[in-house]
Each structure stands twice: as structure tokens, then as C-alpha cells.
Steps between C-alpha positions, in 0.01 A plus 500: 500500500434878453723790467632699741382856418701780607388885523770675327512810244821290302481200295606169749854440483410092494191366368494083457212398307352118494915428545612122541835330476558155404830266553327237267257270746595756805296848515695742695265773440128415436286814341644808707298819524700794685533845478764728696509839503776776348720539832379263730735240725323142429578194610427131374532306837425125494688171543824386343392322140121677497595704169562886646874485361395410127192742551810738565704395243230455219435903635851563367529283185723229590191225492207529216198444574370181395129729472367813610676844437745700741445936481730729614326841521279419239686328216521156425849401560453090550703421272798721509830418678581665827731735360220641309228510779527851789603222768822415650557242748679411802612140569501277801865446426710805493655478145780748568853502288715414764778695303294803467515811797146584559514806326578260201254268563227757508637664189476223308159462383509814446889492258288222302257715413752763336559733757741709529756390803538793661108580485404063603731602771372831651150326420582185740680692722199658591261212510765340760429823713106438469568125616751580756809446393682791472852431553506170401566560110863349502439205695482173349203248587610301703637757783119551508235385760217265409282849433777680358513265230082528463510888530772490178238254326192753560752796435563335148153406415374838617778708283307366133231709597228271450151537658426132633747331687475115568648336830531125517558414849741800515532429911519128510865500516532745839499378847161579673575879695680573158199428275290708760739798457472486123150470488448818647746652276378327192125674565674831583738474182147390291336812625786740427538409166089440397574176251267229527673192710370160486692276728451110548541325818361193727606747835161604607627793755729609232224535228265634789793794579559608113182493351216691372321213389539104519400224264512131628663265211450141541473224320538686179173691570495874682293374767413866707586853444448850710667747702771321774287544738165359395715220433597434809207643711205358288603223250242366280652132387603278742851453325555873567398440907739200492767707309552830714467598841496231758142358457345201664282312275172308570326293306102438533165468439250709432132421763354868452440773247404848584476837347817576584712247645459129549563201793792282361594161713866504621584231713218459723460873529256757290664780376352786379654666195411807243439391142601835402334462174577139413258225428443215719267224555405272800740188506761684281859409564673831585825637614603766772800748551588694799812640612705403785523845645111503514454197732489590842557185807382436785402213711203310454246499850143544570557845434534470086239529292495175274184636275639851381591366181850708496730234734592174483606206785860314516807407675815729537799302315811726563597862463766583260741822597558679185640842696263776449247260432351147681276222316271344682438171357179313540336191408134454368335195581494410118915491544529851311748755687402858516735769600440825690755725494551760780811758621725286687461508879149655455337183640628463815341187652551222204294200483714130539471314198180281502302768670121614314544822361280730292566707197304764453479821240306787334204422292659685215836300555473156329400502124345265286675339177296254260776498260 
């Protein structure tokens, strides 16, 4: 795997060399290389159990590597504990003192660090203005809302005035509009106060809305890495296709090879596809990845072209109503289902199920994975 490089005039707030993680026979990690840049919103995105939460929390000391070495802008700091390390974390759970105000709750990190009261207090009470909750300090937590309780969990992280902030799941817990709301306000709050956050999730539109940059973690290996969205517009692995965005998947085989794209075999039909740099050879097993959205309908009559190398024949299944949008469900005959998306109501006349349809798209729209 190689390192992400980053163009910055600082050091990298997070550089993970070679890094693995072993629970004896199970590898949760297996030889990490990332780097994120000073002030950047990041996000390790990737199925529950795939290793991005003890990437996370071997970031912030609470797991040691079993190899490889973990650098926070610069230095060495595998080894030390997280209260040594510039990183403070927020938890899935909420971890409030229920017998604390607020104001005390944010304080408190703070009062354990030898503070003076009075100054924790003036301190947090202006860290609960920057995460909006100003006017809140002598309530206790639970006369707070769902992202109250998370605002007084940032607020208290945020008031230790460390540089990297870690979020593990920090949504998971709010019903769906909520966790919209406080994405938005979590990359606004990131921006106004120009830390570094790395924040794990398995929400795909949640990681798409926060971040600069995405890494896909699964398996214990960071599978894919770039801006959000190159990730979601032009995945390289076909985990990453699978993973975000609402892709249809093809598998095939490869009949042609030419300078620049090649013929692969999809269910009785030749498809023509980019290589876009990637090797292939004739008979190769491949895969192929393109989105919903991309896949226009229509019906299938003497009038389609079945040799443009950019459509494919089946039979309409159903259409699912999903509000804004509709799903178009198809089936190949080799039994696979592809989906085109479209705005609901935007096709008018809908085929009955059973009816031959074609699916058709831009040359540049379906991609080509051989791994």
C-alpha cells in the first residue's frame, strides 16, 4: 500500500507507518500506511468490524500497535498513553455525569488538569457558545436532546485545546434528520475552530457530507483513499464501488484489448469499457461499477442499437418509490438485477413487469475494477 502524500507547509498531524494490530490469531489492522493533514476533516468509512475504530483508537493510544509506528506531527508517540498524545476523543456513547450541569461537565477535564474554577469555567463557558449551547450551562443531562447531549461531549473535548480530535461513530446514536443536522454543524464547527477531525463511521452520506478526504477500512486493511468525491465518482477497487454510492455491479469477461479500452462479456452483451490505465488481458475475469443515477431506461424495439457497446438487454422487474427518487429494477438474462435510478415521475409511461427493456449510459460512465 503507499502513502497518502499531502501538500502542506506543516508537519502531518497523523502519519501511520507499516501499522498492524493483532488480537492474537485475529488481525484487525494489517500494515496501514496513511497520512492526514494538520486541519483537515477525515473520515475512516467502512463496514461494522473492518478495523477503522481501532485504527482510531490505536491514533489516540488506547490500543498499541502490535507493529508499525503511529506520528503525530512528527514525533513518535506509539507508545504513549492517550493522555500524553495532542488527541482527544469523542465516544459513540455519550459518557456524561448525569449529576453534573453542563457547565460542570465541560469544566471537568479541564478542573483535572489544575485549573483554576473560576478560569475552567469562563473557559467552558465559552466553548459551549462555539458549540451552541449558550444558555444551557445549568441544565443537567438529561433535560437535554439527543444532540444536546453530543454538542456538551464535543464542547468538552474541544475545551482541552488539543489539535486532533477523534470521533467514533459520534452520530450513530441520533435519529436520521438529526444526524443530518449535526453533520452540517459538525463540518461548520471543524472549520471554525481549524483542529484536525478524524471521524469514524459505516454512514456513507454522512462521511460524504463532513469530509475532506475518505479512507475505506475493511477487513483490517485501508482498502482506498482520496478526496469524497473521487470516492464516490471514480472508485478504483471494487469494494469501494460496492461500498458507497448506489452502484450496480457486473461481473465479466474480458474478449478484446485495445489502446484504450477493452470488450468485456456481460451476459450475452459486449460492453465497452475504459481501462483507464489498468492492465488487462483477453479472457481475464473482470469486474464493473456504475452508478444507478447513470443508467438511463427505455424500452427495448427495433429502434435500439444492440452493438454500441454502452447498453445492455432485460426485463423490467418492479419500480420502487423512494420519494424524490424511483428505482427501476431490472433483470439480466444471467439472473443479475441492475438498477437505474431516475427523479420520480420523470418516466411517465412505465414498462409492466416482464417487458424487454434496455439500459443504456455514457461511455465514460461504467468503470472497470480487477481488484
Amino acid at each position: 500500500m503507499s502513502e497518502t502524500t499531502i501538500a502542506t507547509d506543516k508537519a502531518p498531524a497523523v502519519e501511520v507507518k507499516n501499522l498492524s494490530k493483532h488480537y492474537g490469531p485475529v488481525k484487525a489492522l494489517r500494515n496501514v500506511d496513511l497520512t492526514i493533514a494538520a486541519g483537515e476533516y477525515f473520515v475512516l468509512l467502512g463496514p461494522s468490524g473492518g478495523g477503522k475504530t481501532t485504527l482510531l483508537r490505536t491514533i489516540g493510544g488506547f490500543h498499541k500497535p502490535t507493529e508499525g509506528q503511529v506520528l503525530l506531527h512528527g514525533r513518535d508517540m506509539s507508545h504513549l498513553p492517550p493522555d500524553k498524545r495532542p488527541t482527544t476523543m469523542v465516544f459513540q456513547a455519550y459518557a456524561l455525569f448525569p449529576h453534573m450541569t453542563v457547565l460542570q461537565n465541560v469544566s471537568y477535564g479541564l478542573k483535572v488538569a489544575g485549573i483554576d474554577r473560576k478560569q475552567a469555567e469562563e473557559k467552558a463557558a465559552a466553548m459551549m457558545d462555539v458549540v451552541g449551547l449558550s444558555g444551557f450551562a445549568e441544565r443537567k443531562p438529561h433535560e437535554l436532546s439527543g444532540g444536546q447531549q453530543q454538542r456538551v461531549q464535543l464542547a468538552r473535548a474541544l475545551v482541552l485545546d488539543r489539535d486532533i480530535l477523534l470521533l467514533d461513530e459520534p452520530l450513530a446514536a441520533l435519529d436520521a434528520q438529526l444526524r443530518k443536522d449535526m453533520c452540517l454543524e459538525l463540518k461548520h464547527l471543524q472549520e471554525k475552530v481549524g483542529i484536525t477531525f478524524i471521524h469514524v463511521t459505516h454512514n456513507q452520506e454522512e462521511a460524504m457530507t463532513v469530509a475532506d478526504r475518505i479512507a475505506l477500512v475493511a477487513d483490517g486493511n485501508l482498502v482506498e483513499h482520496g478526496k469524497a468525491r473521487d470516492i464516490y465518482r471514480a472508485p478504483v477497487k471494487k469494494f469501494t464501488a460496492s461500498f458507497v454510492g448506489e452502484n450496480n455491479m457486473l461481473s465479466g469477461r474480458v474478449s478484446d484489448v485495445n489502446g484504450v479500452s477493452c470488450t468485456v462479456d456481460v451476459a450475452g452483451s459486449q460492453l465497452v469499457v475504459q481501462k483507464r490505465g489498468q492492465q488487462v488481458a483477453h479472457g481475464q475475469p473482470v469486474d464493473l461499477s456504475i452508478r444507478s443515477e447513470l443508467v438511463q431506461l427505455s424500452r427495448a424495439n427495433g429502434s435500439n442499437n444492440a452493438g454500441d457497446g454502452h447498453s445492455i438487454l432485460g426485463s423490467y422487474d418492479e419500480a420502487v418509490y423512494l420519494g424524490l427518487t424511483t428505482s427501476h429494477l431490472v433483470r439480466l438474462p444471467n439472473g443479475v438485477e441492475m438498477t437505474s435510478r431516475t427523479i420520480s415521475d420523470a418516466v411517465d409511461d412505465l414498462p409492466t413487469p416482464g417487458d424487454p427493456v434496455r439500459l443504456h449510459w455514457q461511455p465514460e460512465a461504467i468503470r472497470l475494477h480487477t481488484s
